[in-house]
C-alpha positions as CSV (number, residue, x, y, z in Angstrom):
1,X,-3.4,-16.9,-23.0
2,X,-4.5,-13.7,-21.8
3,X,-3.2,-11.6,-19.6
4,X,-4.1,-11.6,-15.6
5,X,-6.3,-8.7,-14.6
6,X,-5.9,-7.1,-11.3
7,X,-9.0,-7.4,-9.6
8,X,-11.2,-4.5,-9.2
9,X,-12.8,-3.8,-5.8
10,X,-17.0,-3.9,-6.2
11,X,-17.1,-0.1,-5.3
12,X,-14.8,0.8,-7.9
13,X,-16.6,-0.8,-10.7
14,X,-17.6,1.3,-13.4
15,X,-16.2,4.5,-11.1
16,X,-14.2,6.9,-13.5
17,X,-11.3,8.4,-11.8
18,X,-9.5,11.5,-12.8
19,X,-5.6,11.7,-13.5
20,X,-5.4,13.6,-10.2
21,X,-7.0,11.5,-8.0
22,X,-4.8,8.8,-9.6
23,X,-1.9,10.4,-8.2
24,X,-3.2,11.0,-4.9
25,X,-4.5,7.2,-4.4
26,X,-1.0,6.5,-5.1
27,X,0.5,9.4,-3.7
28,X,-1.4,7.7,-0.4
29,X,-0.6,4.3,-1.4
30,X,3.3,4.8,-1.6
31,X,3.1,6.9,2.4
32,X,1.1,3.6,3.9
33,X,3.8,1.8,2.3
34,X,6.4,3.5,4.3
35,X,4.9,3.9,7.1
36,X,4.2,0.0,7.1
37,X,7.9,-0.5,6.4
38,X,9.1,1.8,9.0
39,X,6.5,-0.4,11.6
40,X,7.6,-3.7,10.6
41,X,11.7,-1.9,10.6
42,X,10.9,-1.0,14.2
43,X,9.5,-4.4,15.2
44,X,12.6,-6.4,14.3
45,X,14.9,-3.5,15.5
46,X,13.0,-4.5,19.1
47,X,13.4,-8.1,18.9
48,X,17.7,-7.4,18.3
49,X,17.6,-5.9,21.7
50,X,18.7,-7.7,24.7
51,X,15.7,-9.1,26.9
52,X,15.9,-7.3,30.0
């Protein structure tokens, strides 16, 4: 059985990225990670709090 392919969005079809940019989509990737993880941190940190 083959292997599952990643889907590839329609505007990235046939698009041919450089090594560089590579890094920085990733680069930007990893940062809206953390910054979704400090969000959703910050959310539940709220809901420990007392109601008052």
């Amino acid at each position: 059985m083959p292997a599952a392919r990643t889907p590839v969005p329609s505007w990235r079809v046939g698009v041919r990225v450089s090594a560089l940019d590579q890094v920085r989509m990733n680069d930007v990737a990893a940062k809206g990670q953390v910054a979704r993880e400090q969000i959703f941190d910050g959310l539940l940190a709220r809901l420990d709090e007392p109601a008052g």
